[in-house]
C-alpha positions in Angstrom: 11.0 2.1 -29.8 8.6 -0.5 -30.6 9.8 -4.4 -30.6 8.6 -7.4 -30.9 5.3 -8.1 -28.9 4.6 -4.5 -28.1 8.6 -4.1 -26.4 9.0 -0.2 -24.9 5.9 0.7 -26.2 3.9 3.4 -24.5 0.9 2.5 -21.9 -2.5 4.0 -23.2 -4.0 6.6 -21.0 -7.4 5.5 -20.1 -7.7 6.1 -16.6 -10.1 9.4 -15.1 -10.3 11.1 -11.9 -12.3 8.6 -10.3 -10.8 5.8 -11.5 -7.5 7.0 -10.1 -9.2 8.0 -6.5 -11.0 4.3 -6.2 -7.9 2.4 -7.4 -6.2 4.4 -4.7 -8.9 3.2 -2.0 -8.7 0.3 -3.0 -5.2 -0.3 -1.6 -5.6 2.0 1.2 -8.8 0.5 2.6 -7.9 -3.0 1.8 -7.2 -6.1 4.8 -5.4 -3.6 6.9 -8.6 -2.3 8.4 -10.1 -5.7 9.6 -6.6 -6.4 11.2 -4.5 -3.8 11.8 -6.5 -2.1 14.4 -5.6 -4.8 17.3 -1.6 -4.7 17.2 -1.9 -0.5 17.1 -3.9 -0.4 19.9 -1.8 -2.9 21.6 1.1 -0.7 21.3 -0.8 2.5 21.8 -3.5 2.2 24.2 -6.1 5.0 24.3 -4.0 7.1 22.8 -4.9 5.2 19.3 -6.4 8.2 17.6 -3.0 9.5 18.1 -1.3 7.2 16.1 -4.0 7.2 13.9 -3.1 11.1 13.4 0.7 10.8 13.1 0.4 7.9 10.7 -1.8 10.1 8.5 0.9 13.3 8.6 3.6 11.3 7.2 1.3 9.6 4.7 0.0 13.2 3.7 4.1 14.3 3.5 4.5 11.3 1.6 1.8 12.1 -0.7 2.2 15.2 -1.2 5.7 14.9 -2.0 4.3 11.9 -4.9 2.0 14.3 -6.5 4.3 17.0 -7.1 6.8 14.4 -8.4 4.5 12.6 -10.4 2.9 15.5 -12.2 6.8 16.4 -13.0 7.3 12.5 -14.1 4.1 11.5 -15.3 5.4 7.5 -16.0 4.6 4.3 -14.6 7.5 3.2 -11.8 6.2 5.6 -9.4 9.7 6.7 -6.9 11.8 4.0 -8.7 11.6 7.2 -11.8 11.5 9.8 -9.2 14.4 8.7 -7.2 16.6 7.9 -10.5 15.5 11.5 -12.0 16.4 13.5 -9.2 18.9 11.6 -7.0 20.6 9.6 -9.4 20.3 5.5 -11.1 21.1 3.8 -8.0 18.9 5.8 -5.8 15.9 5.2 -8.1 17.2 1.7 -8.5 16.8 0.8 -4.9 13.4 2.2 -4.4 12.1 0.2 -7.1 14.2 -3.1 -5.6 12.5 -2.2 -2.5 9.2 -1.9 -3.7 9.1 -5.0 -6.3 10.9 -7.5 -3.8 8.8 -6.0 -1.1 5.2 -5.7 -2.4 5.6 -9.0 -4.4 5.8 -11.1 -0.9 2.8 -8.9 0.1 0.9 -10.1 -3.0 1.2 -13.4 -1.8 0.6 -12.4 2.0 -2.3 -10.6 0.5 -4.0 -13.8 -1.2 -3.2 -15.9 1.9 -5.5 -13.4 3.8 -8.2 -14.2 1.1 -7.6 -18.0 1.9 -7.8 -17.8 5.2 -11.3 -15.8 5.9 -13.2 -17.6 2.6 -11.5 -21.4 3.3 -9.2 -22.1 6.2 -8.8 -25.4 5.4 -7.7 -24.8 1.8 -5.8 -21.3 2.4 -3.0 -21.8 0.3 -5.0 -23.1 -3.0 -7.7 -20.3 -2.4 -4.4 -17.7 -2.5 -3.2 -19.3 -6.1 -6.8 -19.4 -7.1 -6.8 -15.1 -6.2 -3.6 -14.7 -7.7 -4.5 -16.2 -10.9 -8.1 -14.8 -11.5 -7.3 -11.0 -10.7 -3.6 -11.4 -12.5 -6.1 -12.2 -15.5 -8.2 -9.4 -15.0 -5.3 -7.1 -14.9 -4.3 -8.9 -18.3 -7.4 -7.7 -20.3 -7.1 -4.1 -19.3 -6.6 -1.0 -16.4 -10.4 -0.2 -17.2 -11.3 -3.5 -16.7 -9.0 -3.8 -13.2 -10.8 0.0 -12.3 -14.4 -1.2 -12.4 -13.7 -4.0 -10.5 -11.9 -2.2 -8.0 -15.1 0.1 -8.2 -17.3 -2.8 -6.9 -14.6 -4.2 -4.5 -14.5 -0.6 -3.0 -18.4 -0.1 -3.0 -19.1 -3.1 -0.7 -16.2 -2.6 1.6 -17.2 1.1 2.4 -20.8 -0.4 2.9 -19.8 -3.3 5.1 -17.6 -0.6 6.9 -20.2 1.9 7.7 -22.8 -1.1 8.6 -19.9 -2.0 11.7 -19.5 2.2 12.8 -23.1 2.3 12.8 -23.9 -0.8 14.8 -21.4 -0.2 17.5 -22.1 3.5 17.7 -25.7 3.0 18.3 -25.2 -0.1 20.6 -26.2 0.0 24.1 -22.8 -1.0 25.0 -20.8 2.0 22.7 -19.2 4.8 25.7 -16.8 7.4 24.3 -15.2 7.3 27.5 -13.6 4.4 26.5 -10.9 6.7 24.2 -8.5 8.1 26.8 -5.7 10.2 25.4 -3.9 10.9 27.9 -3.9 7.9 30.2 -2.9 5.9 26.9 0.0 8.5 26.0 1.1 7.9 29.7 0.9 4.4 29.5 2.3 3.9 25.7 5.3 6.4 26.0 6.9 8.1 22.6 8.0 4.8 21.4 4.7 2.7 21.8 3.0 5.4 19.7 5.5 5.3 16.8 5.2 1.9 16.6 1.5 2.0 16.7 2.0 4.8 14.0 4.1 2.4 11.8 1.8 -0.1 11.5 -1.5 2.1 10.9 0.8 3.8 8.1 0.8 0.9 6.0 -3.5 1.3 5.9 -2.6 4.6 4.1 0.7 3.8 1.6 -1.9 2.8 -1.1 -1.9 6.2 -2.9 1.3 5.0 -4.3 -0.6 3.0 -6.7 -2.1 6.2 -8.0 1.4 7.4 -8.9 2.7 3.8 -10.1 -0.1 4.0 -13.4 0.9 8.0 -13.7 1.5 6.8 -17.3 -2.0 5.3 -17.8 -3.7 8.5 -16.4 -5.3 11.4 -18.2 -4.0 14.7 -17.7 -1.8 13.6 -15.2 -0.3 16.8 -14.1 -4.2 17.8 -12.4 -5.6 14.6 -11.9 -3.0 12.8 -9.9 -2.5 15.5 -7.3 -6.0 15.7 -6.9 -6.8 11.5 -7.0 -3.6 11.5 -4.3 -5.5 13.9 -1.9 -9.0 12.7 -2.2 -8.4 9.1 -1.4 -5.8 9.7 1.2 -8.7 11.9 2.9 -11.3 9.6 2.6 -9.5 6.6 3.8 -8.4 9.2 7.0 -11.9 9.5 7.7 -12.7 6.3 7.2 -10.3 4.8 9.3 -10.9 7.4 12.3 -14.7 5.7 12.6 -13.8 2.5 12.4 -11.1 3.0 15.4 -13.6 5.2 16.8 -16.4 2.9 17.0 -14.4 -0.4 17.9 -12.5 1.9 21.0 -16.3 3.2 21.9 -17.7 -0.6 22.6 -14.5 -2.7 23.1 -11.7 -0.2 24.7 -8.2 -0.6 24.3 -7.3 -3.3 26.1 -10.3 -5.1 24.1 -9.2 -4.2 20.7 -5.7 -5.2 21.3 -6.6 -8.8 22.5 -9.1 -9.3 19.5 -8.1 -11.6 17.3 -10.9 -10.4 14.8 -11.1 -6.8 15.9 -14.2 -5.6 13.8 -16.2 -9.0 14.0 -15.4 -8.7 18.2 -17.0 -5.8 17.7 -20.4 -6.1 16.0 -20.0 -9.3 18.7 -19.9 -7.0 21.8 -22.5 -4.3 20.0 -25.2 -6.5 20.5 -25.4 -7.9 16.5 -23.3 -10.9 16.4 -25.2 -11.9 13.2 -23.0 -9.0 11.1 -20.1 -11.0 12.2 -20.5 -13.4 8.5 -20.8 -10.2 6.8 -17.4 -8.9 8.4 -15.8 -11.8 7.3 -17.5 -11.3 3.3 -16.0 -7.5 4.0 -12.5 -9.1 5.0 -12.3 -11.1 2.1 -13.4 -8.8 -0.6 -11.4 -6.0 0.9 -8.4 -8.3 0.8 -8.8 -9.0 -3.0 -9.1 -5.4 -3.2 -5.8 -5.1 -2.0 -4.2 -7.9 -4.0 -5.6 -6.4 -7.3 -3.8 -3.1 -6.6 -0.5 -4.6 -5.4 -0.6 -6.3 -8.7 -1.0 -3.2 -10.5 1.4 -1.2 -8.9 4.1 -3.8 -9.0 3.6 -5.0 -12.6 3.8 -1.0 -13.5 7.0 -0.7 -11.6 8.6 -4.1 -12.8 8.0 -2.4 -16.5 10.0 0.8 -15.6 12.8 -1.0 -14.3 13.2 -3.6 -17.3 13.2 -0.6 -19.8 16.2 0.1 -18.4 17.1 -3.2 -17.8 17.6 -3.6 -14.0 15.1 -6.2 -15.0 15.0 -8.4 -17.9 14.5 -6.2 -20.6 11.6 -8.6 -22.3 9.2 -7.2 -19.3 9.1 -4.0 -21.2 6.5 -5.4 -23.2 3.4 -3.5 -23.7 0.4 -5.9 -25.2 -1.0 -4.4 -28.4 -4.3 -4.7 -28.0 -4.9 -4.3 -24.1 -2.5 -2.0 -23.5 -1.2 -3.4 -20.2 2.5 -4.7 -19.2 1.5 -8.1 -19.6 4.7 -10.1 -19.1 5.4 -7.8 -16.1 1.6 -8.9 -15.0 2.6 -12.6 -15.4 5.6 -12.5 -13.7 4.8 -11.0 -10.9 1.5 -13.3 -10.9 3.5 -16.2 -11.3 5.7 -15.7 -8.4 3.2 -14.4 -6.1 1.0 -17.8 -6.6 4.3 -19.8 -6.1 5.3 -18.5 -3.5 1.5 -18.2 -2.0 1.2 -21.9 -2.9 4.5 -23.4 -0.8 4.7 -21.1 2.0 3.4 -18.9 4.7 4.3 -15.5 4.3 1.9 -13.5 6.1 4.1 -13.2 9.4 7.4 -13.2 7.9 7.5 -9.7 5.3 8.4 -7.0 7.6 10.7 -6.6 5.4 8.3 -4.9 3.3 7.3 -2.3 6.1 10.6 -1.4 6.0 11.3 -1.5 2.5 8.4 1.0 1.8 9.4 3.4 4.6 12.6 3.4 2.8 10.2 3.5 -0.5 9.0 6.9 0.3 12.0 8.5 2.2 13.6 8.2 -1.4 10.0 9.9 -2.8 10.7 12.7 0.0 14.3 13.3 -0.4 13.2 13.6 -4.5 10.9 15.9 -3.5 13.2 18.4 -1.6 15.6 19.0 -4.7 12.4 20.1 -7.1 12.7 23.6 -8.1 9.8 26.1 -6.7 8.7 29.7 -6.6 7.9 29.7 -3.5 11.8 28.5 -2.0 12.3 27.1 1.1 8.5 26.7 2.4 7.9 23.9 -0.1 10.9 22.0 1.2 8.5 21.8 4.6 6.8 18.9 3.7 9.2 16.4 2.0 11.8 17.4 5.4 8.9 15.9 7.4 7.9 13.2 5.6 11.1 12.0 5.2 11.7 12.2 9.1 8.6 10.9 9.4 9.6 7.6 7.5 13.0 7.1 9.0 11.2 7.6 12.8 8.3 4.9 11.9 11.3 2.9 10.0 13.3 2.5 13.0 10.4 1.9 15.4 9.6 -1.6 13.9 10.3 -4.5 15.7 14.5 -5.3 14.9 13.7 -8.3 13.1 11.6 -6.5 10.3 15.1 -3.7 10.5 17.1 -6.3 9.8 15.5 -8.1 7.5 14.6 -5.0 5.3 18.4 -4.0 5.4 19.4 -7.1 4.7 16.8 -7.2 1.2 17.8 -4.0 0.1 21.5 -4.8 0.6 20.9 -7.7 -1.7 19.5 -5.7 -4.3 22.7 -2.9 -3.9 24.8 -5.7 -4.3 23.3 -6.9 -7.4 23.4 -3.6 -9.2 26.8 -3.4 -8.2 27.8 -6.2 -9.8 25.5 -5.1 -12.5 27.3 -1.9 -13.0 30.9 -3.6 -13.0 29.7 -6.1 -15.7 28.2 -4.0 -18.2 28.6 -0.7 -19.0 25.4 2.1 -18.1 22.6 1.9 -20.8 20.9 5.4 -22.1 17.6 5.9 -21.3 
């Protein structure tokens, strides 16, 4: 099992329960909250805390269906190991295609974010700059990347409750503002699925929790319970936040901000938070990045072992413990590819890729074996409606161009499957 340079070896488990809840808040309450806000409520209206509530059922489906899986398949890969286990190689295959291709653009969407709120004028050397320094934190150790994330975490939940309590208290905050009703007349069905799609996104981080399932202790009860903790913690996050910016702005407000939160503190009265928004924005972004890396390094290593990947990713470093070539690849193309062009409007791809991420997770889910029979199968039949409805409510041009990604990657393990013969695991 064990080659040169660590090759196949085992990751070490190091992380705890807590670890494992902030590393999943860390994705889920990342960039997504400063921005995503505006283009929901332009699709939704008043009827935001809707969407809000629909996105969170088919993330809880989602992750409910993860934790099950993952306590079964306690390995780093996440659904690329669920989806090969239970619904064959190809199925697993293409999840993990998906989700590599897919979160790899985001890494360097991710670090342009960083660039552009700390230095617009230097954006794209501030993203390589990210990339580099968290890639190398990642390198020396999960613990290392956890207390970080811990700090990263910390002062994003502060800067968040310093904007809920400003605009709440303003002067200028009226609950009126938040109309159901005349925003589900206005938005229709298909504006709140679309609104729905994109608020989803805020909550997909738990899968990073089930990506390092191999670097977790006791597995079978802490990832569950990490996976329902941080989903319901970001859920109540996010509610204040939309909340509070719906309370002083109103819908048609939040949809036309170009910086919804720092509009905000702007129209509460306390336009001198609006720096600290932008410090929030930033280290919440970084946040974001260092997960992405995690959870795409950990699912680069599953699919090398069994050499959808070039099998020298395998590698496990021998003293840190860490997929470190996996680490430095996907480092090295996200700073490439952060450093020659702008990706931050072109990967909605990546939406769909993930929707079709965690339909795979669902449909895995449905075929487990349980006591209970039918009623478990509940859940993973919603969820994976759930993702196929948000899925096809995206704009065509993120359809097509996450059809057109993962028929790419079916075509190369076609030709991967004619050329060689199937590997054991």
């Amino acid at each position: 099992m064990n080659g040169p340079g660590g090759t196949d070896q085992r990751l070490r488990r190091r992380l705890g329960l807590l670890d494992a809840v902030v590393i999943g808040l860390g994705s889920m309450i990342g960039a997504g909250v400063f921005t995503a806000l505006a283009p929901a409520a332009g699709a939704a209206g008043g009827a935001l805390p809707l969407a809000l509530a629909l996105a969170a059922l088919v993330a809880y489906c989602n992750a409910t269906s993860s934790a099950r899986l993952a306590t079964r398949y306690p390995a780093s890969g996440g659904t690329y190991v669920y989806g090969r286990e239970r619904l064959g190689d190809f199925w697993g295959y293409l999840a993990g295609w998906g989700f590599v291709v897919g979160k790899t653009a985001s890494c360097a969407a991710m670090a342009l974010t960083v660039g552009a709120y700390a230095w617009p004028g230097q954006a794209h050397a501030v993203a390589v700059a990210a990339v580099v320094a968290l890639t190398a934190v990642n390198y020396g150790g999960v613990r290392k990347s956890a207390w970080l994330t811990r700090l990263i975490v910390a002062v994003v939940l502060a800067v968040l409750a310093a904007v809920v309590v400003a605009a709440l208290t303003s002067d200028r905050a009226d609950l009126g503002r938040i109309d159901l009703a005349a925003g589900w007349t206005d938005a229709g069905p298909e504006g709140l699925l679309r609104a729905a799609g994109l608020l989803f996104f805020a909550f997909a981080g738990y899968a990073r929790i089930a990506t390092l399932g191999e670097e977790v202790r006791e597995p079978a009860r802490t990832i569950p319970r990490a996976i329902s903790l941080a989903l319901g913690i970001a859920l109540v996050v996010y509610a204040a936040v939309a909340l509070a910016a719906l309370a002083v702005l109103g819908a048609g407000g939040l949809a036309g901000a170009a910086a919804p939160l720092a509009d905000t503190v702007r129209a509460a009265g306390v336009p001198e938070m609006a720096p600290v928004v932008r410090v929030g924005a930033v280290v919440a972004a970084l946040g974001s990045l260092l997960a992405l890396i995690l959870g795409v390094s950990r699912t680069t290593l599953a699919m090398a072992r069994d050499r959808h990947l070039p099998h020298p990713l395998a590698a496990v470093h021998p003293r840190f413990g860490v997929p470190h070539r996996a680490e430095l690849a996907v480092g090295a193309v996200a700073a490439v590819v952060a450093a020659t062009v702008d990706v931050r409007g072109a990967i909605g791809f990546s939406s769909f890729a993930v929707l079709v991420y965690y339909a795979i997770a669902n449909a895995s889910a449905w075929t487990l074996p349980s006591p209970e029979g039918r009623r478990r199968r509940v859940v993973p039949a919603v969820g994976l409606l759930g993702c196929l409805a948000l899925a096809l409510a995206l704009p065509l041009t993120s359809v097509l161009a996450g059809a057109l990604v993962l028929a790419v990657g079916a075509a190369a393990y076609a030709v991967r499957r004619r050329g060689a013969a199937p590997t054991g695991r």
